[in-house]
C-alpha positions in Angstrom: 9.9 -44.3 -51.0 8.8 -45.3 -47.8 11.2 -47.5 -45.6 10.9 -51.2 -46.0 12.7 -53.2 -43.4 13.9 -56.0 -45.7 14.7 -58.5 -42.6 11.2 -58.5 -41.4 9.2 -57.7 -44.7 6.2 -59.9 -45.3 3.8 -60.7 -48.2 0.7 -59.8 -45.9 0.0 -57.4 -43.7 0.0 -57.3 -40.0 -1.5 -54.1 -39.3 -4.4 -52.3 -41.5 -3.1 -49.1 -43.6 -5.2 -48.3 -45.8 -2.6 -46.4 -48.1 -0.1 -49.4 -47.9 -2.8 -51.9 -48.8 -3.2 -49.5 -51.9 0.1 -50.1 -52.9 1.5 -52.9 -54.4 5.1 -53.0 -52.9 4.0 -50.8 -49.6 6.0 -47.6 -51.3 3.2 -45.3 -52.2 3.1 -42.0 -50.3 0.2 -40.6 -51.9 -3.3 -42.5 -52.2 -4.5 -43.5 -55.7 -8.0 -43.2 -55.6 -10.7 -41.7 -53.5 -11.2 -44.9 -52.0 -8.3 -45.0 -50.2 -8.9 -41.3 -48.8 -12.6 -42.9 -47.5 -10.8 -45.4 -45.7 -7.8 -43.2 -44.3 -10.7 -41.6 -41.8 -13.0 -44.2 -42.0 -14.5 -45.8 -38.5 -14.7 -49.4 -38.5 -17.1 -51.1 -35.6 -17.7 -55.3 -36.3 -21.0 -55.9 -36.5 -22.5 -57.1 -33.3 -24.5 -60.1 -34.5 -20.8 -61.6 -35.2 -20.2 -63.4 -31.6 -18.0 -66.0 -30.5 -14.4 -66.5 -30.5 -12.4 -64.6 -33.6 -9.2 -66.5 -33.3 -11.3 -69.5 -34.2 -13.5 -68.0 -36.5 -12.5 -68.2 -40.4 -14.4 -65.9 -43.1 -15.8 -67.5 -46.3 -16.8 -65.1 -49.1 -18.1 -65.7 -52.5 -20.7 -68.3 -51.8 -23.3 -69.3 -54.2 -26.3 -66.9 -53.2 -28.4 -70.1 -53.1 -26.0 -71.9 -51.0 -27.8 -71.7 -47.0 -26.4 -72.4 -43.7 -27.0 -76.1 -43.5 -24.9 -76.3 -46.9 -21.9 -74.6 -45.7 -21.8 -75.9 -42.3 -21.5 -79.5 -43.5 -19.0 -78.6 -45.5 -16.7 -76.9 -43.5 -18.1 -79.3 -40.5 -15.0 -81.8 -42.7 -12.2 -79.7 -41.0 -13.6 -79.9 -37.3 -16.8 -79.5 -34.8 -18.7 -75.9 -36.1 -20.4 -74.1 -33.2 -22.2 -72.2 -35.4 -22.3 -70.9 -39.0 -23.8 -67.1 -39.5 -24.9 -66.8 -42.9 -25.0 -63.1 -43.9 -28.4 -61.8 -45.1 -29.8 -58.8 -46.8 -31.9 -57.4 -43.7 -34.7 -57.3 -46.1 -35.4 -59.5 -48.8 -33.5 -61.8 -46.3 -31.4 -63.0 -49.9 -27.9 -64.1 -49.1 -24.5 -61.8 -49.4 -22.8 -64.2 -50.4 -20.5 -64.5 -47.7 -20.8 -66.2 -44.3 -18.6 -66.9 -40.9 -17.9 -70.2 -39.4 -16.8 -70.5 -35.9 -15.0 -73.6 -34.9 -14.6 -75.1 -31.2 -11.0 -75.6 -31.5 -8.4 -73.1 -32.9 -6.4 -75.8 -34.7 -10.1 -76.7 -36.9 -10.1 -73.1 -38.2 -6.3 -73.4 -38.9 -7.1 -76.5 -40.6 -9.9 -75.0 -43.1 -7.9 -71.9 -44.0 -5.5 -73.8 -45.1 -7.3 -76.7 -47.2 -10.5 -75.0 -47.8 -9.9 -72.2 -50.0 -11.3 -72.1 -53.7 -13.6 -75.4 -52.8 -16.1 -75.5 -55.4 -19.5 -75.3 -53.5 -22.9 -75.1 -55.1 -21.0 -74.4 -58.7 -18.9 -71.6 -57.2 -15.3 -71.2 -56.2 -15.5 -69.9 -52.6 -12.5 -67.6 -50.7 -11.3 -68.5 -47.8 -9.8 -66.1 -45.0 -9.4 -65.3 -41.5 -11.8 -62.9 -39.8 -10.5 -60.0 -39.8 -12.6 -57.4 -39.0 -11.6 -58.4 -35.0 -8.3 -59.5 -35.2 -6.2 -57.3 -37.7 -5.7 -53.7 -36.3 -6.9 -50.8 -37.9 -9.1 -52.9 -40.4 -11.6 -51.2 -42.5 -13.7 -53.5 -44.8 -14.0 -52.8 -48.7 -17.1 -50.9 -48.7 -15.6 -48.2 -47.0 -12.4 -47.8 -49.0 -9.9 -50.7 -47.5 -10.2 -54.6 -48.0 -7.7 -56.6 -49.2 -8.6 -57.6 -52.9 -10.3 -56.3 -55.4 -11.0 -57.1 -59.5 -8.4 -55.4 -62.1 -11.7 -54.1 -63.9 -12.8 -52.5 -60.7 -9.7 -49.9 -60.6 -10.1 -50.9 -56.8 -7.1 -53.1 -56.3 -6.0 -53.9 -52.7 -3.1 -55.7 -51.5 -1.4 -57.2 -48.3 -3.4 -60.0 -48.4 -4.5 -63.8 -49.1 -5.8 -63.2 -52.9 -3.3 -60.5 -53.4 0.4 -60.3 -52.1 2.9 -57.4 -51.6 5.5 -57.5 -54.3 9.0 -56.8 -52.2 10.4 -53.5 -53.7 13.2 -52.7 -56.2 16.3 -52.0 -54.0 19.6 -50.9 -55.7 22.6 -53.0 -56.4 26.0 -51.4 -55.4 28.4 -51.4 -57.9 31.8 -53.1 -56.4 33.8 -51.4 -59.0 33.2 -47.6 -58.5 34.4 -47.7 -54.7 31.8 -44.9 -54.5 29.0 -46.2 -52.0 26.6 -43.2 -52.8 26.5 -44.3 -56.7 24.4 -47.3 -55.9 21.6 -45.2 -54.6 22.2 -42.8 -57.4 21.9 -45.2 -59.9 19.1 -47.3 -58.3 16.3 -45.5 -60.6 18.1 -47.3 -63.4 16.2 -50.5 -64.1 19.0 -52.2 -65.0 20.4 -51.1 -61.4 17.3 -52.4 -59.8 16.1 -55.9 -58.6 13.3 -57.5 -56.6 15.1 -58.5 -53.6 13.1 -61.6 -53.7 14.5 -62.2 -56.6 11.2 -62.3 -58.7 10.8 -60.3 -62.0 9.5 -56.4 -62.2 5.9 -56.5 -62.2 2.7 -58.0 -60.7 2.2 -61.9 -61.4 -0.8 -61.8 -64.1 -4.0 -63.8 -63.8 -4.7 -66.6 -61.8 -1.1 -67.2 -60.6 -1.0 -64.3 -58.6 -3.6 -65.8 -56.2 -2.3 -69.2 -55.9 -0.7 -69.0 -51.7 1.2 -71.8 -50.4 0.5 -71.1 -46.7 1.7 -73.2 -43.6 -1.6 -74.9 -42.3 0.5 -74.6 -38.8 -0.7 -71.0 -38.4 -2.3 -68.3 -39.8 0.3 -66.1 -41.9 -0.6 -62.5 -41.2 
């Protein structure tokens, strides 16, 4: 098990590794799936049509593929003054992906639609909303190349450290007080019944649509 400093653990990451963000608690040491292997020497460059400002930039991603710039910038124009909205586009048929950035003039308006704007239904679909990370978390590497941050069950591609999906905080052994031995703890901390989230949440992921529900400060961005 890797070491996990308990007193400054977090639920989302702060730096990209691709083999942590594989791992649900941060332990693995080997990587799961090939994907993770594409992403361990993977280059990352941001595109250079994304300009602007990143700390006051937010990412929004599953957009209706009929929803167009005009649509989203008046909606996220609610949380403060947009300079400008790119809308990415398939460099051919010029049909949406689906996802889009929105740069804000002020820091605190980004702040402010990160924290209110996520899962907004627009155009019929439930929209995620994120920070852009591709210039302000280091070592980032997007999904397509093996890293992200989320990922479907179905899609044996799961990813964590992030908004849609937290780290779990590790099982950590409880010393027994009435051995007087302080190796047995460690020795028995393979037992379950030895064993405890030290968040004090039960063994396991969260399943379905709990497990994306965040409560995050809309003070500040919490990665």
């Amino acid at each position: 098990m890797t070491s996990i400093k308990y007193n400054t653990w977090s639920r989302f990451t702060t730096e990209y590794n691709p083999l942590e963000a594989g791992s649900i608690d941060r332990t693995d040491l080997k990587p799961h799936d090939n994907a993770i292997l594409r992403a361990l020497s993977a280059e990352y460059f941001p595109p250079n049509h994304i300009e602007g400002n990143p700390e006051n930039t937010i990412f929004v991603a599953r957009l209706n593929r009929q929803s167009d710039e005009d649509t989203v910038k008046k909606v996220f124009s609610h949380y403060g003054r947009v300079k400008k909205c790119t809308l990415i586009r398939n460099i051919v048929t010029g049909i949406s992906r689906g996802f889009a950035f929105v740069e804000y003039y002020h820091k605190h308006d980004a702040m402010r639609a990160y924290a209110g704007a996520n899962h907004m239904d627009i155009d019929g679909k439930k929209i995620f909303v994120d920070r852009e990370l591709g210039r302000v978390l280091k070592g980032w590497v997007p999904r397509r190349l093996g890293g992200g941050l989320g990922g479907k069950k179905e899609s044996g591609q799961l990813r964590f450290g992030g908004r849609d999906r937290h780290f779990k905080m590790p099982f950590v052994p409880i010393q027994s007080s009435s051995s007087g031995d302080p190796k047995r703890g460690d020795r028995e901390g393979t037992d379950e019944k030895h064993c405890h989230r030290a968040d004090g949440r039960e063994r396991g992921y969260e399943r379905g649509k709990r497990s994306h529900r965040s409560h995050e400060s809309p003070r500040e961005f919490q990665y």
